[in-house]
N, C-alpha and C positions, 0 to 999 in steps of 0.2 A: 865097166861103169864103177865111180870110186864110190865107198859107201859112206854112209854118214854113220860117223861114229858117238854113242852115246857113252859120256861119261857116268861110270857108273857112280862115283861117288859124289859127282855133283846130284845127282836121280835120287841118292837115300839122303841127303840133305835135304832138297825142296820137297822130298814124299814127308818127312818127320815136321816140316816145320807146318803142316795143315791137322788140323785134328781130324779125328773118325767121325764126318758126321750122320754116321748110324747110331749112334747114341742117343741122337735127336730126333731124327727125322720120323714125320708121322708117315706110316706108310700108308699102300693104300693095296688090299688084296686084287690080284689079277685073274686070267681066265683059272691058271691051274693053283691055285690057290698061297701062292707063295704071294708074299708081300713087300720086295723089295722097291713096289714103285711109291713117287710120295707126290707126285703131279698126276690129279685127280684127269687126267686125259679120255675116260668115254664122255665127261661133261665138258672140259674145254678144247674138245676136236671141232667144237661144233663150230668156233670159231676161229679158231687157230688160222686157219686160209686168210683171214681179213689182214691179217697186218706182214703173215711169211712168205719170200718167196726163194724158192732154191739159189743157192750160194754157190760161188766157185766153181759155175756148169763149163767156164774155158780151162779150169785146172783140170774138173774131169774129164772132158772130151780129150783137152790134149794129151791127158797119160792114158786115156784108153790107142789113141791112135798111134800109141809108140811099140804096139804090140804089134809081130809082122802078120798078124790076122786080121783083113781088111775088118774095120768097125761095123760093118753092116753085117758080117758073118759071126758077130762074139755074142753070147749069152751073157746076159747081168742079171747078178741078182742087187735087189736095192736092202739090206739088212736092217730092221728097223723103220720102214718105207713109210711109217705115220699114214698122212692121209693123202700121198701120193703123187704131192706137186713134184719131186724129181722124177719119177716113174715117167709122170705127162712129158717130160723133155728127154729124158734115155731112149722112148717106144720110137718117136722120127727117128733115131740114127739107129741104131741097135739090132741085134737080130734078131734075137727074143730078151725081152725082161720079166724081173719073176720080182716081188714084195714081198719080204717077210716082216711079222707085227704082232709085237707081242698085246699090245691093247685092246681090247674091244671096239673102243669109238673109234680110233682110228683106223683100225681094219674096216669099220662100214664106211667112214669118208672118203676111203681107198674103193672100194668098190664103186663108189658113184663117181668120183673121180676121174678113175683110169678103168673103165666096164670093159673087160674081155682080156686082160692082161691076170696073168695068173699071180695071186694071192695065197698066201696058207698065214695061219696064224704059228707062233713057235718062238722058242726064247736061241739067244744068240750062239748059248753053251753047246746046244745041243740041234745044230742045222742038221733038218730032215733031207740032205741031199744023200747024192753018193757020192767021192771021191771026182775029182777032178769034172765036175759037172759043168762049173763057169770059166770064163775067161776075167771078168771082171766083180767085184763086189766092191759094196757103196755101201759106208756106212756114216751116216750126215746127223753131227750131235745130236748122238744114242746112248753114247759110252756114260755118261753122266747119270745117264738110268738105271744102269748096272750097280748090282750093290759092290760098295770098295771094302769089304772087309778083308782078313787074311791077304793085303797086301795086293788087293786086287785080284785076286784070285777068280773069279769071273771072269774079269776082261784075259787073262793069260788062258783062259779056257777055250773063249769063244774066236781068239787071234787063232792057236792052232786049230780050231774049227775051221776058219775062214782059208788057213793055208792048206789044209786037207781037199776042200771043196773047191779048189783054185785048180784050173792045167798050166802045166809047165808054158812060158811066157805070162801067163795071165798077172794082171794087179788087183791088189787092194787101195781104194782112196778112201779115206777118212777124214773127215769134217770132225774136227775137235776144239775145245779151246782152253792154255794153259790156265790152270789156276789164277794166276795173274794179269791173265785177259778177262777170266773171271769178276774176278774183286776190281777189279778197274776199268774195263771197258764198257761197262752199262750203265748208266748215270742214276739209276735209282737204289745200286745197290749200296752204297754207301747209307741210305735208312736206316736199312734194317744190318745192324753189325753180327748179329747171333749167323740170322739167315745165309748172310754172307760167306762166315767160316764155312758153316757147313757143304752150301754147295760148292764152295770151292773144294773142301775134300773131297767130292766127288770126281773129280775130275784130275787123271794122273799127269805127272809134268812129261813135259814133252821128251825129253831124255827118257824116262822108264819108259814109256810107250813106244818108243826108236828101239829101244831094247826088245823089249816082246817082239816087236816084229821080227826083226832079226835072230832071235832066239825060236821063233817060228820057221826058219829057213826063208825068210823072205826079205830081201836086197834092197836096201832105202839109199837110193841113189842120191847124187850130190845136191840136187833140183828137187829132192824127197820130201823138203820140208817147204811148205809156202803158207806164208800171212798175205791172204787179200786186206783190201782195206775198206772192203762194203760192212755194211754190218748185217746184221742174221736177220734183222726183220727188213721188208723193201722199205728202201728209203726213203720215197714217198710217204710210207706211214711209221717209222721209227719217231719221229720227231715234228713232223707236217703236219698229223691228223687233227693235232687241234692247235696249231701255229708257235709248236713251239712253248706250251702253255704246257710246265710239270705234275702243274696239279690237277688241270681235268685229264691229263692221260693217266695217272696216277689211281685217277677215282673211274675210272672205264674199264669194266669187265672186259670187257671184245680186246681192247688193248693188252690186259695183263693176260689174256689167252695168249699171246705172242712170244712169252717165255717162260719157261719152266721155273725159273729164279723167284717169280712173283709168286707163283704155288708155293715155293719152301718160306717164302715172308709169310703167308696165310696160314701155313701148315703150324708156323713156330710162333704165332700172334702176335706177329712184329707189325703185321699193316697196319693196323690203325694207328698205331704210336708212330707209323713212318710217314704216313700220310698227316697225322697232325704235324710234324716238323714242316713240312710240304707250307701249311694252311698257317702256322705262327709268322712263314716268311711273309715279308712284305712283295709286290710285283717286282721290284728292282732287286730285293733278294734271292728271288727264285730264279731270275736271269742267270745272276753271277754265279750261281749254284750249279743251273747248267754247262754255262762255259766253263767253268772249274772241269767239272766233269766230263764234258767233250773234249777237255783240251787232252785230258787223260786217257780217254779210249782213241783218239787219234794216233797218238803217240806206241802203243801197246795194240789196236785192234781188237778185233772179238773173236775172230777163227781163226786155226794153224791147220792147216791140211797137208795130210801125210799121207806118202807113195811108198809102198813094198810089194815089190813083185815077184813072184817067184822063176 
């Protein structure tokens, strides 16, 4: 299988041109007392289900089924499993699944979720398995959570994690999204400009992340890299739930539980100054604001999903 090969030097260009945004970010202390998260998630799990539904489930079935271990004989683990809607759709095909979660709230939505499917709580660096325990592991935009200091040194941690805990044929799928799917593909992030850099720091470009993998011993075949073109929240409610109308989604808790980006505008006290930009427009101005905007995340997307397999 030919590999996909990651330029390095294009990788320390687009890493340099995002800032640290650990400088900024409010964090928010977890079970084990580290502070790396800054999306206040035991309080917006409770909603998060209303507006997300699992992404790119035909990306990952089909790289699960390229593996010559019939899919109902493979163990998965879902890595950062939140409140467990991929779990609900891995458990029909699957032979066993297993969720790990680093959060509070979302490990209890997991549990009423997916009841009888095994759960542990645990951070990504340091996975409680043994050594070639799965066939497959799922990690569905987690990586963003990870603090990016020392050059990401976390996600390089928890990658050789992932390929320790992997058996020979097995894959990793990863749900990510470039920096510039980022800054571009969500129509509200253009508000809040501060919030923006930062959480796109969070998030490594696609080239370093090719890299890790493979520097993990893990084969990112030529098909390794794919942009669906759904977007992260179901479409039904990305843009539907109140017809299309920026500004009551804007001003809806239940809505902004839908992405993490809205926590870093709250976190940096950009919402209300983004929302009042929202409220200066006129009706005809917040149209052309949206299709501006959609015309940009059509074009770019919001997720990249990446295949390494060992």
């Amino acid at each position: 299988m030919q590999n996909y090969v990651a330029n390095k030097d294009s990788m320390h260009a687009a890493l340099d041109s995002f800032p640290d945004g650990n400088k900024q970010d409010v964090k928010v202390v977890g079970y084990d007392g580290k502070d790396f998260e800054y999306c206040p998630y035991t309080e917006t799990s409770k909603e998060y289900d209303q507006t997300r539904a699992p992404l790119g489930l035909d990306i990952a079935f089909g790289n699960m089924v390229l593996n010559s271990k019939p899919i109902n004989q493979q163990d998965l683990l879902d890595l950062g499993c939140g409140t467990g809607t991929f779990l609900a759709e891995t458990v029909k095909k699957l032979g066993s699944c297993t969720g790990l979660e680093y959060n509070d709230g979302m490990l209890e939505q997991a549990h009423k979720n997916v009841p009888g499917i095994k759960l542990l709580q645990g951070s990504g660096d340091a996975l409680p398995f043994e050594d070639g325990s799965f066939d497959v592991v799922t990690i569905n935009q987690v990586v963003h959570h990870f603090p990016n200091d020392d050059g990401f040194a976390f996600l390089k941690r928890c990658v050789k994690e992932v390929a320790r805990v992997l058996r020979p044929g097995g894959c990793v799928i990863i749900s990510t999204s470039a920096p510039e799917q980022q800054r571009d593909g969500f129509w509200w992030l253009s508000l809040f400009p501060e919030s923006s850099k930062a959480i796109c720091s969070r998030f490594p470009p696609i080239d370093m992340f090719v890299l890790l993998l493979q520097e993990a011993g893990l084969n990112v075949g030529a098909n390794g890299v794919t942009l669906p073109t759904r977007t992260l929240m179901a479409e039904h409610n990305y843009l539907n739930k109140y017809k299309r109308d920026v500004l009551k989604m804007a001003k809806d808790p239940a809505y902004r539980a839908g992405d993490s980006s809205w926590a870093m505008a709250e976190a940096h006290g950009e919402l209300p100054a983004g929302i009042a930009k929202l409220e200066k427009m006129n009706e005809k101005e917040r149209v052309t604001f949206l299709e501006e905007r959609e015309a940009l995340r059509k074009q770019c997307g919001q997720a990249t999903f990446l295949c390494g397999r060992k």
